[in-house]
BAVO-651613 format. One record per residue (C-alpha): residue number from 1; x, y, z. Coordinates in nm, 3 decimals. Last residue first. Layout:
BEGIN
> nuke:u:v:w
> NUM:X:Y:Z $
...
REM end
This chain:
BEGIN
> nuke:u:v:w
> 303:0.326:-1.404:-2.047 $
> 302:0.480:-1.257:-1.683 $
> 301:0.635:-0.942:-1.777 $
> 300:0.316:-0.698:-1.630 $
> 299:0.404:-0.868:-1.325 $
> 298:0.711:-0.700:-1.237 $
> 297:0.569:-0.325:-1.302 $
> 296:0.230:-0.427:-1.066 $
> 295:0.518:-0.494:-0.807 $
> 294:0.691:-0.235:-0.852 $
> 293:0.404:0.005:-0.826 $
> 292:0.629:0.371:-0.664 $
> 291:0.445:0.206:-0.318 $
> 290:0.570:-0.153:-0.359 $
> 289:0.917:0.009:-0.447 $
> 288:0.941:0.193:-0.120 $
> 287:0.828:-0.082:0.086 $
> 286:1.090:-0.298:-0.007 $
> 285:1.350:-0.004:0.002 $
> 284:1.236:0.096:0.352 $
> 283:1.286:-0.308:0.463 $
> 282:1.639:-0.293:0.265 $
> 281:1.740:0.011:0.446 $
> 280:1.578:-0.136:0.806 $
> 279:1.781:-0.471:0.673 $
> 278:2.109:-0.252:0.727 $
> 277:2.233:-0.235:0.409 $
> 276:2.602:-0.420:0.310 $
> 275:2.850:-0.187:0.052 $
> 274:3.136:-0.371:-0.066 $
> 273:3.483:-0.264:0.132 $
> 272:3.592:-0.718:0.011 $
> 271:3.662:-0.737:0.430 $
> 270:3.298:-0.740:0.493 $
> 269:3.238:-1.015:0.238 $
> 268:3.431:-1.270:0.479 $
> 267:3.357:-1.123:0.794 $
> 266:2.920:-1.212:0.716 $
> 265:2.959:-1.489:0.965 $
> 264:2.545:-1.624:0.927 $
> 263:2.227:-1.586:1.063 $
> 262:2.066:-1.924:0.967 $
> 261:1.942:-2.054:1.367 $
> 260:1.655:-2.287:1.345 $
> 259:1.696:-2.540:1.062 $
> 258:1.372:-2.615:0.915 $
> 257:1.266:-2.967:0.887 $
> 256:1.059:-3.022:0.568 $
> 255:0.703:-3.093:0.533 $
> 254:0.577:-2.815:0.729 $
> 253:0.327:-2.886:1.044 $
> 252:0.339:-2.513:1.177 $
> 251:0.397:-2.628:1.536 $
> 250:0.779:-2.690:1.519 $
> 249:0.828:-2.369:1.389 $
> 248:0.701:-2.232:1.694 $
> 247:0.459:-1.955:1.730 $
> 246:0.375:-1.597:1.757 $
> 245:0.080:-1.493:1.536 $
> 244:0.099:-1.180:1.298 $
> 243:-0.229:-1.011:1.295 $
> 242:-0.149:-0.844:1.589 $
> 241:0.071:-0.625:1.382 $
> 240:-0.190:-0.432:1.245 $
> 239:-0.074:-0.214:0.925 $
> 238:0.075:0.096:1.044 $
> 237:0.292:0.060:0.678 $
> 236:0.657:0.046:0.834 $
> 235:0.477:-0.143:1.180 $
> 234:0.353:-0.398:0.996 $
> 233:0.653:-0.484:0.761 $
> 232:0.866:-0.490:1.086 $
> 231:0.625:-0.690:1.229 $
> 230:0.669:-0.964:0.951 $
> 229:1.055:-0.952:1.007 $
> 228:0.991:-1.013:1.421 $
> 227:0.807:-1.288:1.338 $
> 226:1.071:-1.462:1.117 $
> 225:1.329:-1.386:1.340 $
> 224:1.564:-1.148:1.287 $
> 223:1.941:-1.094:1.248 $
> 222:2.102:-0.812:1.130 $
> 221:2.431:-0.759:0.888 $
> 220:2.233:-0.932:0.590 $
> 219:2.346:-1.204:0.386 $
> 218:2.591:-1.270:0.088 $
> 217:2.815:-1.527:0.227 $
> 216:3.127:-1.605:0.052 $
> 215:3.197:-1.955:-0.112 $
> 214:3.495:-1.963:-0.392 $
> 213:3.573:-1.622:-0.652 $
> 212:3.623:-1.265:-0.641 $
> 211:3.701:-1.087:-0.939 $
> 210:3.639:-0.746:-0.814 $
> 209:3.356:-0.649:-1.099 $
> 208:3.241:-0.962:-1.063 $
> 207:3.194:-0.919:-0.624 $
> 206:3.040:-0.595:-0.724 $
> 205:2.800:-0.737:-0.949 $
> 204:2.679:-0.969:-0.633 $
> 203:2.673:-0.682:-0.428 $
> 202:2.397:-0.484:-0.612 $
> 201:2.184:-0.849:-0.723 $
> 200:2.183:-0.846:-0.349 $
> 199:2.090:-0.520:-0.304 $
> 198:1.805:-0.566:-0.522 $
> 197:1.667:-0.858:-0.354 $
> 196:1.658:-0.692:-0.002 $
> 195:1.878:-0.886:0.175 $
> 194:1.830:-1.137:0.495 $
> 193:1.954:-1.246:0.794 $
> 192:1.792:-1.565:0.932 $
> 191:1.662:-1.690:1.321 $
> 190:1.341:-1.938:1.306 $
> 189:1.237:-1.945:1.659 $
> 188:0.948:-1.708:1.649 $
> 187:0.824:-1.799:1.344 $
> 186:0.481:-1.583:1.264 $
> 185:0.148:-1.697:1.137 $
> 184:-0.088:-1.528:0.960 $
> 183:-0.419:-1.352:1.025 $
> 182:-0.585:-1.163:0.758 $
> 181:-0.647:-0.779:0.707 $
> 180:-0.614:-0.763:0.375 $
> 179:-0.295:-0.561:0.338 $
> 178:-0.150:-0.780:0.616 $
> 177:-0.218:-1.102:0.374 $
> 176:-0.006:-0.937:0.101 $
> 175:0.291:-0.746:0.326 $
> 174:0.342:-1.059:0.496 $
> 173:0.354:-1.323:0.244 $
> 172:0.531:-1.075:0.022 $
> 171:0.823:-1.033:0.319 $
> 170:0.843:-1.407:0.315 $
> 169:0.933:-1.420:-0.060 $
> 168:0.784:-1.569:-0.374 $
> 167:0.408:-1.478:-0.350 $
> 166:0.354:-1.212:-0.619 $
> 165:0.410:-1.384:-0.869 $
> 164:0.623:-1.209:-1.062 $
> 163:0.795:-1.155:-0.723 $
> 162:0.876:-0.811:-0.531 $
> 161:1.171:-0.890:-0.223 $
> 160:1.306:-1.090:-0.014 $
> 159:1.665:-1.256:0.015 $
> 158:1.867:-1.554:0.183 $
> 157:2.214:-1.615:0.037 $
> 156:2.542:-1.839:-0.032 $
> 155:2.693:-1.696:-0.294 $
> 154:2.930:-1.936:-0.481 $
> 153:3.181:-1.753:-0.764 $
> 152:3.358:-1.971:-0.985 $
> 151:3.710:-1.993:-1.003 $
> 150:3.735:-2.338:-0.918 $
> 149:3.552:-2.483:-1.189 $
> 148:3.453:-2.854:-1.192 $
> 147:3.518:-2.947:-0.861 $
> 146:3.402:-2.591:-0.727 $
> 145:3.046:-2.655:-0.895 $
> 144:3.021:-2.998:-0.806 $
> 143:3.042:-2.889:-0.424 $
> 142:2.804:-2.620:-0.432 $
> 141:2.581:-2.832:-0.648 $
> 140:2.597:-3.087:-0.356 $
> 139:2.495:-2.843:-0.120 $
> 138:2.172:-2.731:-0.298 $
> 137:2.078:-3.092:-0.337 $
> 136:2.133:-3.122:0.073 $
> 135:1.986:-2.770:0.155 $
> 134:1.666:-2.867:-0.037 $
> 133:1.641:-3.233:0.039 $
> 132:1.616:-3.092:0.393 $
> 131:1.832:-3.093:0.744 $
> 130:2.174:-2.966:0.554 $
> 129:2.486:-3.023:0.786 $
> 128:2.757:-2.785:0.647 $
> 127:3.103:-2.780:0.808 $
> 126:3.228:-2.427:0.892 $
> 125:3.514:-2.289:0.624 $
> 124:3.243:-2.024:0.538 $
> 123:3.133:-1.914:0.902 $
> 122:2.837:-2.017:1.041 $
> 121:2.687:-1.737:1.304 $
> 120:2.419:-1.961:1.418 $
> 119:2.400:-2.276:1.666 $
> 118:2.195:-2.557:1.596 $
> 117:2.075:-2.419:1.245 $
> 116:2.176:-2.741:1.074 $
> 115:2.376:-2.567:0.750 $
> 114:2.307:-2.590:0.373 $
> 113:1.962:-2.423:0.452 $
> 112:2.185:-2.083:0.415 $
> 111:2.164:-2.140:0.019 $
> 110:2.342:-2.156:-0.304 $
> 109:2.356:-1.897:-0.582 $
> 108:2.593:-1.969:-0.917 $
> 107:2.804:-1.713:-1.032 $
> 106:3.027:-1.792:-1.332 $
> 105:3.243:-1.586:-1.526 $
> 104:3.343:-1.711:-1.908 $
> 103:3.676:-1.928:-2.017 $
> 102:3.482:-2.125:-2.247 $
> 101:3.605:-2.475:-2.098 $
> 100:3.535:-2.284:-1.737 $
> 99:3.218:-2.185:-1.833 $
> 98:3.115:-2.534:-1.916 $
> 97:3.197:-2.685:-1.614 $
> 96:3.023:-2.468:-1.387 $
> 95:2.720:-2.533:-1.630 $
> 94:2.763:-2.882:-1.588 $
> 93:2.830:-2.840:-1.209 $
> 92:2.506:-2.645:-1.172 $
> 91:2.259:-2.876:-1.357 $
> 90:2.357:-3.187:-1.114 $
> 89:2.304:-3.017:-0.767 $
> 88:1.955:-2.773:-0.751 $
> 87:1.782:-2.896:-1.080 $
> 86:1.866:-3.267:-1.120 $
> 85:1.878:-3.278:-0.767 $
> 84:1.562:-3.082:-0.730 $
> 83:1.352:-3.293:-0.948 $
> 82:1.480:-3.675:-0.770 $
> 81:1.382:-3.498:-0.436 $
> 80:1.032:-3.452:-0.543 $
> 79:0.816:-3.444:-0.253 $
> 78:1.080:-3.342:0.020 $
> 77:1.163:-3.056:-0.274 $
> 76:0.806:-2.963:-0.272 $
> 75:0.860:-2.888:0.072 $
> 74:1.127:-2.681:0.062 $
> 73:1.010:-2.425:-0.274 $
> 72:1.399:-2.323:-0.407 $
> 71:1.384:-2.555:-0.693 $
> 70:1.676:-2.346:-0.908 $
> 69:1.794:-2.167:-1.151 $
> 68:2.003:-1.817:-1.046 $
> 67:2.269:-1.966:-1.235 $
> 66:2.484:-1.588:-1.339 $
> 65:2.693:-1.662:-1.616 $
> 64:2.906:-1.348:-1.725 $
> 63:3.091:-1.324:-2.073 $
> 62:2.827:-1.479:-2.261 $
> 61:2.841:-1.661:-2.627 $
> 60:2.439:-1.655:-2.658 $
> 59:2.379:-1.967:-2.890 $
> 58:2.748:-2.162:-2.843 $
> 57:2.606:-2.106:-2.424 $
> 56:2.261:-2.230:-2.447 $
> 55:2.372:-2.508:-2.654 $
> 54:2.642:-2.605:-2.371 $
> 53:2.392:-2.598:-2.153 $
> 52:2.113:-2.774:-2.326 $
> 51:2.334:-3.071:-2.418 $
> 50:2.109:-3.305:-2.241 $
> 49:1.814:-3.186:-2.092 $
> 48:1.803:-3.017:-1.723 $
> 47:1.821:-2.662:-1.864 $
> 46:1.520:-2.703:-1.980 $
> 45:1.502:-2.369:-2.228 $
> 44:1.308:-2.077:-2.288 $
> 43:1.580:-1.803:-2.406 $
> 42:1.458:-1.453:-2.346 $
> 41:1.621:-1.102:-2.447 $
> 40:1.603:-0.786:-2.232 $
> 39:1.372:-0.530:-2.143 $
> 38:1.093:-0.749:-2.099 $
> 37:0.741:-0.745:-2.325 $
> 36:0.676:-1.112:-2.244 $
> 35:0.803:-1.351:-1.988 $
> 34:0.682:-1.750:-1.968 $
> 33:0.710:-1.963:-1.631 $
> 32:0.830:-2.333:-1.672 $
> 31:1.150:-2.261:-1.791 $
> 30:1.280:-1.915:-1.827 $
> 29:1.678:-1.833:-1.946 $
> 28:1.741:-1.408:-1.932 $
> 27:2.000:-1.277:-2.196 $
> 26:2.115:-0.954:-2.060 $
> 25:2.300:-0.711:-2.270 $
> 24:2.463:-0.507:-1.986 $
> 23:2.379:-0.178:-1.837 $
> 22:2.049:-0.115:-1.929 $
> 21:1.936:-0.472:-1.842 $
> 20:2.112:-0.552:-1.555 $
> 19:1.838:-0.397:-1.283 $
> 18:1.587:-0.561:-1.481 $
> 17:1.783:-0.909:-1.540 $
> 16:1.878:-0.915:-1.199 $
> 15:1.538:-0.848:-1.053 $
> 14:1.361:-1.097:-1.254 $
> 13:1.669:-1.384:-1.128 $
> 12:1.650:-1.294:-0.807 $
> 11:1.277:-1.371:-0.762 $
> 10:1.215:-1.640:-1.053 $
> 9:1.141:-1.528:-1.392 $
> 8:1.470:-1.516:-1.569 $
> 7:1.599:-1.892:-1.349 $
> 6:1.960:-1.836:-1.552 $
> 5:2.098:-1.535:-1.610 $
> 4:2.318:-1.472:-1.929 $
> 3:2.529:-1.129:-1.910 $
> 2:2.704:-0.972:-2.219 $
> 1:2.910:-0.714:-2.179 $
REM end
């Protein structure tokens, strides 16, 4: 089967196409950030320019899109909103609308910044209320995806895990300033449930593999703030937790509001029988694969 996934070299989209590669043909898309040496083919391509879609699709002829592309970074979002609608809302729905004219699978991943954060424990058919340009942009290309293909698949997520980078996920933050002994701060009122990257790409291939289409939640069964996550990390490695700082949100001067409370109704997903970790697997996991290298592995690809 032939699987194209867009956004190659950002966090998901790396792990899918590794994880994917000896059991599909992958075709990974890059933009901005160049791969070399990967198990699997690469297409660099703007997938914001006219016609690139559907010239991305008559080249590769998928069976399975999977639009990991995006302008996740929050802030720069607030600084170039005009970038991450072209990227985050319009891109989506022409892709959406592409697979359904070629009669091929699409996933495309959305956000828990779609909702405010006042209370928690959103459910799917709850109203979103997105605080940033991020959440809004990634809203609307929920929305233009299921008005131009409603039997695509919409994942709304929040994930860590090993980056080309090195410095794409909150658990890398922690884990790479912890390692050298420097002080960092901690959210103590910033509530989210997240996935290990790898069993995220894990569920999301089961969710294909069952057919399931429309918005499900693809989040972790705990809930954790954002201080409490970077102790974890500490305390798995005896690294010094008192290195983490408590404080608010509010205090860290960020560009973009941050909605508080992002655990979310997981019921939905539960009822599909696919496999959820506890984040203490997915923390073990993390720290597992940045012991066997992973990390060094991951950024051997970038060109």
């Amino acid at each position: 089967m032939r699987v194209l996934i867009t956004g190659a070299s950002g966090l998901l989209g790396l792990n899918a196409c590794l994880m994917q590669a000896s059991r599909h043909d992958v075709v990974g898309v890059t933009h901005n950030t160049g791969l070399q040496e990967t198990p699997f083919k690469i297409i660099r391509a703007d997938l914001t320019a006219e016609g690139a879609i559907e010239e991305l699709i008559k080249q590769t002829q998928p069976e399975i899109l999977f639009n990991c592309a995006a302008m996740a970074q929050v802030d720069q979002c607030e600084t170039y909103p005009d970038r991450a609608d072209r990227i985050n809302a319009w891109m989506p729905g022409i892709a959406a609308e592409q697979c359904k004219i070629h009669d091929i699978s699409f996933v495309h991943i959305s956000t828990d910044a779609v909702f405010d954060g006042k209370t928690g424990g959103y459910g799917e058919s709850d109203t979103p209320h997105p605080l940033s340009v991020y959440g809004r942009t990634k809203l609307e290309g929920e929305e233009r995806v299921q008005a131009a293909n409603p039997s695509a698949l919409v994942a709304r997520v929040n994930f860590f895990g090993h980056s080309v980078s090195g410095n794409r996920s909150l658990a890398e933050f922690f884990l790479n300033n912890l390692l050298a002994g420097k002080q960092v701060n901690g959210f103590t009122d910033v509530i989210f449930s997240p996935l290990y990257v790898r069993h995220l790409v894990s569920i999301i291939f089961a969710m294909l593999a069952q057919g399931l289409h429309g918005i499900y939640h693809v989040v972790g069964r705990d809930r954790v703030s954002k201080y409490e996550f970077g102790r974890m990390i500490a305390n798995k490695l005896s690294l010094n937790e008192n290195l983490i700082k408590p404080i608010s949100v509010e205090d860290a001067g960020l560009k973009a509001q941050r909605s508080p409370n992002l655990f979310l109704d997981i019921s939905k997903l539960k009822d599909t029988g696919i496999t959820i970790p506890l984040l203490e697997q997915g923390l073990d996991d993390f720290i597992h694969d940045y012991q066997e290298n992973w990390p060094e592995k991951i950024r051997a690809y970038q060109s």
